[in-house]
C-alpha positions in Angstrom: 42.6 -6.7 89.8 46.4 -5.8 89.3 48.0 -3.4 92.2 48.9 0.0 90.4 52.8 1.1 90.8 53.7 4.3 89.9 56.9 4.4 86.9 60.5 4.2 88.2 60.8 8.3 86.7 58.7 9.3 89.9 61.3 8.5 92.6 63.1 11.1 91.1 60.2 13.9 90.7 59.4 13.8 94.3 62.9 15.3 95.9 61.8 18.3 93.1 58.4 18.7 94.3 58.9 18.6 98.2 62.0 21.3 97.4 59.8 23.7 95.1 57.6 23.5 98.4 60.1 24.6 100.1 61.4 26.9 97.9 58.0 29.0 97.7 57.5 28.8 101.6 60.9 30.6 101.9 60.0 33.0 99.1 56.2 33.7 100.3 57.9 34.6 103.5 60.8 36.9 102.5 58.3 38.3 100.2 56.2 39.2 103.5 59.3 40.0 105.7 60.4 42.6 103.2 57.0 43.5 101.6 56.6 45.0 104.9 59.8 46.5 105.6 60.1 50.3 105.7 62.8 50.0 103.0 60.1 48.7 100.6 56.9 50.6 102.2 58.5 54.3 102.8 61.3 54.7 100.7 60.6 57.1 97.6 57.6 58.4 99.3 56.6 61.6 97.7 53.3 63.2 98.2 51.7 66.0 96.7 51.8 69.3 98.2 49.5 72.5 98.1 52.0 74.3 96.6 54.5 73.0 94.6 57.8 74.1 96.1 61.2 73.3 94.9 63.9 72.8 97.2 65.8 72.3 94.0 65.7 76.3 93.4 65.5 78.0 96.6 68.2 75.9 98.1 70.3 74.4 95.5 69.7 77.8 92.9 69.7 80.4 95.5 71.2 79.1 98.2 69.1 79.8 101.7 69.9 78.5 104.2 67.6 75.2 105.7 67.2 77.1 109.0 65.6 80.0 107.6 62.1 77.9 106.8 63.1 74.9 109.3 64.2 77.8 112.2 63.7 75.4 115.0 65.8 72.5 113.9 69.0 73.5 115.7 66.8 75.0 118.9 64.3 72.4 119.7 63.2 68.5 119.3 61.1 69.1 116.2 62.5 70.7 112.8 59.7 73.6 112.6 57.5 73.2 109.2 57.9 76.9 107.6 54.8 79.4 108.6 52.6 81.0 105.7 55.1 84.7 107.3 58.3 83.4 105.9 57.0 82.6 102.7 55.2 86.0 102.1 58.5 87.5 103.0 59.2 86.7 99.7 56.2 86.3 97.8 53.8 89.0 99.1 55.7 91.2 100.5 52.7 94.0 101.1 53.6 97.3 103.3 51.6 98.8 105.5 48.8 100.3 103.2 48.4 96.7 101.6 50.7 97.7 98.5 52.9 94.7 96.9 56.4 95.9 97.0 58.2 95.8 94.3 61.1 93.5 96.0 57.7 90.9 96.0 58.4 87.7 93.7 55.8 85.8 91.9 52.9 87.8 94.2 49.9 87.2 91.8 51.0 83.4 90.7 48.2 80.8 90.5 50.7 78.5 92.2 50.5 80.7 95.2 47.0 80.8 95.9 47.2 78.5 98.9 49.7 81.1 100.3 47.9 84.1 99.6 44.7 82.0 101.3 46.4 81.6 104.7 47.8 84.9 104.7 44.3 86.1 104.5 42.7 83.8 106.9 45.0 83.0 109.3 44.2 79.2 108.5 47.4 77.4 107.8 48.9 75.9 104.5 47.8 71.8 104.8 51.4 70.6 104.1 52.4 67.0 104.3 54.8 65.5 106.0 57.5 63.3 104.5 59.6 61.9 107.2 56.5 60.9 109.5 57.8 58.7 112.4 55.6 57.1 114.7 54.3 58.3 117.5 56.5 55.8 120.1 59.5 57.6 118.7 61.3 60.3 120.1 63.8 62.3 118.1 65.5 65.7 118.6 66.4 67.2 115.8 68.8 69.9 117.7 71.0 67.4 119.7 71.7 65.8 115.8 72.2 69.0 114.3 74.4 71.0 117.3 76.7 67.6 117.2 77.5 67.7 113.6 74.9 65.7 111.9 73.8 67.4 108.7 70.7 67.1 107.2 71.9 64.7 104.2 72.5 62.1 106.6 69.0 61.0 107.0 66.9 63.7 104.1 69.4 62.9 101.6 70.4 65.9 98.9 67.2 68.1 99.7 69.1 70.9 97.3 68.7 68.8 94.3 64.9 67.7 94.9 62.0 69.6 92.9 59.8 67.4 94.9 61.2 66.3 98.6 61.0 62.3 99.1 61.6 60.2 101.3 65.8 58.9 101.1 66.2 56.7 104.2 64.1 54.1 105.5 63.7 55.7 109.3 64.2 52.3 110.4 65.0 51.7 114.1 68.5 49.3 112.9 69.3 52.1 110.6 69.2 54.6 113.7 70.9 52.0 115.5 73.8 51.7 112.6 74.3 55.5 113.2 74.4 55.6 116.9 77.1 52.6 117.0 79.2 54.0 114.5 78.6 57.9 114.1 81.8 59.1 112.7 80.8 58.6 109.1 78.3 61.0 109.4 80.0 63.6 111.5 81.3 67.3 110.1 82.2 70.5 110.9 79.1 72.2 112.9 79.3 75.6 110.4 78.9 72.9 107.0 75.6 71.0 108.6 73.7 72.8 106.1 75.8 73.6 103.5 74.2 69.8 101.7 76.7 70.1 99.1 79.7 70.1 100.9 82.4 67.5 100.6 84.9 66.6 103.4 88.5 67.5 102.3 89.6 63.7 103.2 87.8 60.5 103.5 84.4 61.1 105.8 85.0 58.3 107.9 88.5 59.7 108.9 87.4 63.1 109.6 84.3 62.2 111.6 86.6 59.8 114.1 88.6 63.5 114.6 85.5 65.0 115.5 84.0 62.6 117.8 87.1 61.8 119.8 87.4 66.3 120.2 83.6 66.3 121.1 83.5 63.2 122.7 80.3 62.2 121.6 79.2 59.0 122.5 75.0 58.0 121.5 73.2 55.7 123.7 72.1 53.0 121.8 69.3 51.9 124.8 66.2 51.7 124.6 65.0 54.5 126.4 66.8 56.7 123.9 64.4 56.6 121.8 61.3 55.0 123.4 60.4 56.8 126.8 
């Protein structure tokens, strides 16, 4: 019986088949790594509300300010999630003997039933969060907004949104990035709302002012955020 011997072209496949094994290994795990990354997972969330409202309008159109529904994002840790009052300051505006004044916008609209619901019971409005972080993390919202942080940093152009989505990963390296080098997200304290303001000269520049004259300085420990 004759021995078998594989053709000469062989030699040459194997270098190609041990480095497409390679190849996938190093590709099966970026696809994991990153797969799993809140860039990939969180970015562009956008979930469906009870009621449909449009940041779009109310604060690119008519210009309110963020703290009148957010009121205790400059005051305390959390940025407050609007109560059914503020929006029937607007929408429902009934008087005393239960008569919708005339100032009252949209107060029959299907769209506002949810509204008109909670106002009734006293239940609240099931909103869903967007920027969710977990529950190891500690953030203050106030000591970002009293230092010059505005909301665009990390929600992105709320004003131009008819549905509010998630901008910026959240990620603990992109908190990290910010607390190294804050300047290029520093400006004037009365502007921190105002999302579509542009700095005069380049942001970078301007923000290096403003940290050297408030001296700010942000941990970048772990106990910062993790405590």
């Amino acid at each position: 019986m004759n021995r078998f011997y594989f053709p000469l072209w062989v030699d040459k496949l194997i270098p190609a088949v041990v480095g497409g094994i390679a190849f996938m290994g190093v590709y099966v795990f970026g696809l994991i790594f990153y797969g799993g990354a809140p860039a990939a997972l969180d970015v562009g969330y956008m979930p469906d509300q009870p009621v449909p409202y449009s940041h779009a309008l109310h604060v690119g159109k008519l210009k309110m300010d963020c703290r009148y529904c957010h009121n205790t994002v400059d005051k305390a840790a959390f940025a407050a999630i609007p109560p059914t009052k503020t929006c029937t300051n607007c929408h429902s505006a009934a008087d005393q003997n239960n008569q919708v004044a005339l100032t009252a916008i949209h107060s029959n609209s299907p769209a506002l039933l949810p509204i008109r619901e909670s106002a009734a019971t006293g239940l609240p409005v099931p909103w869903v969060k967007v920027h969710d972080l977990p529950d190891y993390v500690y953030f203050n919202h106030s000591a970002h907004v009293t230092r010059g942080v505005s909301c665009v940093s990390c929600h992105g152009r709320v004003d131009q949104m008819e549905v509010v989505w998630q901008v910026k990963d959240l990620s603990m390296s992109w908190c990290l990035d910010c607390h190294r080098n804050p300047a290029p997200n520093l400006r004037p304290l009365d502007k921190v709302t105002q999302l579509d303001w542009v700095a005069p000269e380049d942001p970078a520049v301007l923000g290096a002012e403003l940290q050297e004259k408030w001296n700010i300085n942000p941990p970048t420990d772990c106990s910062t955020c993790h405590r």
